[in-house]
N, C-alpha and C positions, 0 to 999 in steps of 0.2 A: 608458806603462808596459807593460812585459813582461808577456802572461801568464804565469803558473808552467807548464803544459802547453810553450810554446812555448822556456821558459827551458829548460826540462829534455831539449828534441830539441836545442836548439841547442846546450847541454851534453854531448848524446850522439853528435851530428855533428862536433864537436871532437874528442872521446875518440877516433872510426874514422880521423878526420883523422890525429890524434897518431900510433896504434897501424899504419895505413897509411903513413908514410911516417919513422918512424926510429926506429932500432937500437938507439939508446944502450944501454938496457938490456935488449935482446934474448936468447934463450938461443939460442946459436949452431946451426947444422946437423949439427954437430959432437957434438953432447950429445942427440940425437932418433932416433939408430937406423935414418936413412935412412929416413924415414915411419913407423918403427914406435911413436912415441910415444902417450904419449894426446890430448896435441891434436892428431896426426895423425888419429887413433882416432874421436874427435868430428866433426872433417872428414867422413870416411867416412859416420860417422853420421847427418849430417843430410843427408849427401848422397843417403844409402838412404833417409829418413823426406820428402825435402824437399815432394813432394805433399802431404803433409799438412799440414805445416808453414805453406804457401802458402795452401790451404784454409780454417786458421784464421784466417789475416789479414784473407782473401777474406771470409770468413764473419761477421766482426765489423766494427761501427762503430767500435771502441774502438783498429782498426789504424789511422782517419783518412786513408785514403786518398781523393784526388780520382779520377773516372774515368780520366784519362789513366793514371793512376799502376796504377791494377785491371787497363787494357788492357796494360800489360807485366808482370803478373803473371800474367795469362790467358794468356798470349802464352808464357811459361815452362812455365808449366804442363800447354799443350797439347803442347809440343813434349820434354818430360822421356821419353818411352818413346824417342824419337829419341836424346837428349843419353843414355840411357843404356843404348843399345845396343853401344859400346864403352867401351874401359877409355879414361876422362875425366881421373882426376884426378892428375896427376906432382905431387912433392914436389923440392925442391932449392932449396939454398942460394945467396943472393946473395954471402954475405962469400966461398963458394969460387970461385965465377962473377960476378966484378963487372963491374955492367953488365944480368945479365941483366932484373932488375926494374923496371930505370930507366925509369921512364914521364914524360913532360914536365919531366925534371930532379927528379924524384920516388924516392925510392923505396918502390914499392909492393909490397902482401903479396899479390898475385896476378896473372897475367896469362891472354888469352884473343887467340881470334881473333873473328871476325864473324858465321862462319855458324855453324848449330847443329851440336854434334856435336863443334865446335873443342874440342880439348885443353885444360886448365884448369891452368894450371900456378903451383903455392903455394910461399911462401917461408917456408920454414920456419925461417928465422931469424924470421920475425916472430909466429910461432905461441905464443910464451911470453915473458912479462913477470916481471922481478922485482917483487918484496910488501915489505910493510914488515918483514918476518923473513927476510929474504936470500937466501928462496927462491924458485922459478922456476912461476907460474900458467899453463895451459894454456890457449888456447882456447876458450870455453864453446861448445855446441852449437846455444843463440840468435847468439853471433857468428861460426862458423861460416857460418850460413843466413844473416844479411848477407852475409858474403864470396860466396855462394853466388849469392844472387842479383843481387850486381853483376855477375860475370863473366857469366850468362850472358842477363840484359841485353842485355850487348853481341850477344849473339847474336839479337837480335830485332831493331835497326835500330840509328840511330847517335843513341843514347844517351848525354848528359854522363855524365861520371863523377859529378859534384855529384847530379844526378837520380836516377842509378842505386844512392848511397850514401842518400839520402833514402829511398826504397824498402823498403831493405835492414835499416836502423835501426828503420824503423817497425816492421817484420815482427819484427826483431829485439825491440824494446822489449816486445815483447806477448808474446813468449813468454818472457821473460824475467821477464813478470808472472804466466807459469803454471808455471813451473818452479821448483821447492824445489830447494835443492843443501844438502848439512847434511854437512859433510867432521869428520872423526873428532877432529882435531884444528886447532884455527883459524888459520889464514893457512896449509895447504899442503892440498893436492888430492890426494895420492899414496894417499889412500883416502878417499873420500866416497860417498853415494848421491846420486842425484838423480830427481827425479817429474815427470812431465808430468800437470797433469791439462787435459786440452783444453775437457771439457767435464763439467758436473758432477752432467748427468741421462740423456745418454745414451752416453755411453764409459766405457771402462776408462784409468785410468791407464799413462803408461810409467813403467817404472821398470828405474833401471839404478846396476849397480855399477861405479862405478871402482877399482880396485886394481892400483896399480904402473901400469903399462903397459896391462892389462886393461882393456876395456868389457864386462859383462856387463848381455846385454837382459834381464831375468826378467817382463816384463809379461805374457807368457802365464801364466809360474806365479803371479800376481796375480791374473789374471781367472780362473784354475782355481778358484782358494781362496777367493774372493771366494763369500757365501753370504748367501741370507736362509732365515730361519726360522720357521716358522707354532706350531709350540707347543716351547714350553720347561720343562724338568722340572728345577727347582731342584737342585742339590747344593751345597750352603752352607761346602766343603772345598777353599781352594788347595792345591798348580796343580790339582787334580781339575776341568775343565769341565763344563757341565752338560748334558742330556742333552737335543741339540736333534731335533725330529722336522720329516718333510715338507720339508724342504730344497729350494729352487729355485736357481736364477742370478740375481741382480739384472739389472735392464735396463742398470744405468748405476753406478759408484763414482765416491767423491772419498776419494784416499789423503793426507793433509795433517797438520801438528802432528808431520812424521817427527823421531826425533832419536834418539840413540847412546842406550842404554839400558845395557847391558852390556859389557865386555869386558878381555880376561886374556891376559898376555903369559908364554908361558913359551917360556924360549931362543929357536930361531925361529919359534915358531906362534904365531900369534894368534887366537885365537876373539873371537869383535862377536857382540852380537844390538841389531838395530834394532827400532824399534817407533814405531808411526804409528796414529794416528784412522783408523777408514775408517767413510765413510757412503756405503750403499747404496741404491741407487733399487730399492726392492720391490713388485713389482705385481702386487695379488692379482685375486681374478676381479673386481673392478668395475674393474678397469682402469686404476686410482688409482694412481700413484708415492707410496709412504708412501717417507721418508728416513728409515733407518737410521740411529743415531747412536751405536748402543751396543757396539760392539765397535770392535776394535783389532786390528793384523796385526803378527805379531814374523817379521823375519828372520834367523836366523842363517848365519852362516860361518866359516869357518878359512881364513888366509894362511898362507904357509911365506916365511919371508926366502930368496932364493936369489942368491948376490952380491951382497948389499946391499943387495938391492931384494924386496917383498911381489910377491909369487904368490899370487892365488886358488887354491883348490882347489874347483874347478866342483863339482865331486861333493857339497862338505861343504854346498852353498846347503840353505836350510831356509825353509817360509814357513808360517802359522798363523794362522790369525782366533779371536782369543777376547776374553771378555770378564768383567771382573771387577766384578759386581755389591755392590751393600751387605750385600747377604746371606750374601756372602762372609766367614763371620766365621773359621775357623779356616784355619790355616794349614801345610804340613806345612814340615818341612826340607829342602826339595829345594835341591840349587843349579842358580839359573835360569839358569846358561849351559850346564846338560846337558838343557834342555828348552823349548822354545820355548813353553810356558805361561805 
């Protein structure tokens, strides 16, 4: 009998299988902007984050790697300021160039050379899958960093592809167990958030927006806003906050429980305000981590349609840690999408 652990790789070793090697329902080269999509986008992104990425897997039991398997992770890892001293990664279509992906009668969603450094070249017909609503899903950022670290595998010695996809999966699965994705409306991606949290006493969360085309990184303005607080002076009046003193930085967040809370469509704008749980790791003088659990972080933003398609407006990003206690008995009339309270 199978175990369910080993059911569920073999299930996800099928799934890269599938996704690597046909088209059928592919979204063409033709429909992605010549790399500027956002599965492109994601690409990039884990390709900028992959150290850490790698780190986590390294760093956890829960990636189930055997040694051999750590020794070409290690082996990536050492060698990434090399791999990304030049521009790495080309995007281009197989259905316009056939042929090009064709690996042992295959075809596959990326290809490479041998030594480090080799060009990483993605097909981006394979970067986007249709959904059960007929629309076209991007690339997530855990499968990504699979593609990621099969090609450059190969750049460490002569690695099966079967090995290098085992790898890739594991790495893949695990960050896929740390990552919230909570898109605005269900079965499309053309606006969602999504969180990293890596770890859940001593980092800050990523957090990023997608919109349209757009990846926006805001984890620094997380960890800005991110707060503990040593005394609290009741005001018992929403959205009025209450009056916190002695303010520090937590050593560590967990942003989770994210979901759409708010949002208003008029002609082409759109105002969202998100909102999520955060618990902080607060360490006062004995040195102790107390976790925070009593506040919440509201995002908001405004898009502009612009042929068809949502535009962020970088500028309108907004981000708030408060918290609404039982004491909180009155309430004013404000409306909460002209106040991140």
């Amino acid at each position: 009998m199978i175990k369910l652990n080993q059911f569920v790789l073999s299930a996800c070793l099928m799934a890269i299988a599938s996704f690597s090697t046909s088209a059928a329902f592919a979204r063409g080269g033709d429909m992605v902007n010549n790399g500027g999509g956002i599965a492109e986008k994601n690409v990039f992104y884990a390709y900028e984050k992959l150290d850490k990425y790698i780190l986590i897997c390294l760093n956890s039991d829960a990636c189930k790697l055997n040694e051999r398997q750590k020794i070409v992770l290690r082996q990536i890892l050492a060698t990434l300021p090399r791999e990304k001293s030049m521009q790495q990664l080309f995007f281009s279509s197989e259905k316009k160039m056939p042929g090009t992906y064709i690996i042992d009668g295959l075809v596959r969603v990326a290809k490479t050379g041998s030594e480090v450094g080799s060009p990483i070249y993605i097909n981006s017909d394979l970067l986007y899958s249709r959904n059960e609503a007929n629309s076209y899903d991007p690339v997530t950022i855990p499968e990504a960093v699979a593609i990621l670290i099969h090609e450059m595998g190969h750049h460490q010695g002569s690695y099966s592809h079967e090995e290098l996809d085992l790898i890739g999966v594991r790495a893949s699965m695990l960050l896929q167990q740390k990552f919230i994705s909570t898109p605005l409306i269900p079965w499309t991606s053309e606006i969602s958030a999504n969180v990293l949290n890596p770890n859940v006493v001593s980092s800050f969360p990523e957090v990023l927006l997608n919109i349209g085309d757009d990846v926006l990184d805001i984890s620094r303005m997380y960890e800005e806003t991110a707060m503990c607080y040593a005394i609290t002076i009741p005001i018992p009046i929403l959205p009025l906050p209450d009056l916190e003193l002695l303010n520090k930085k937590p050593a560590g967040s967990l942003f989770h429980n994210v979901h759409w809370d708010k949002f208003s469509e008029k002609g082409d704008t759109l105002t969202v305000r998100i909102i999520g749980n955060v618990s902080n790791n607060c360490v006062y003088k004995t040195d102790i981590g107390i976790r925070n659990n009593d506040y919440k972080m509201a995002i908001g933003f405004t898009a502009n349609k612009i042929n068809g398609k949502w535009v962020l407006d970088r500028t309108s990003v907004e981000m708030n840690q408060y918290r609404e206690p039982w004491y909180k008995l009155i309430k004013l009339p404000i409306n909460p999408l002209h106040t991140l309270m």
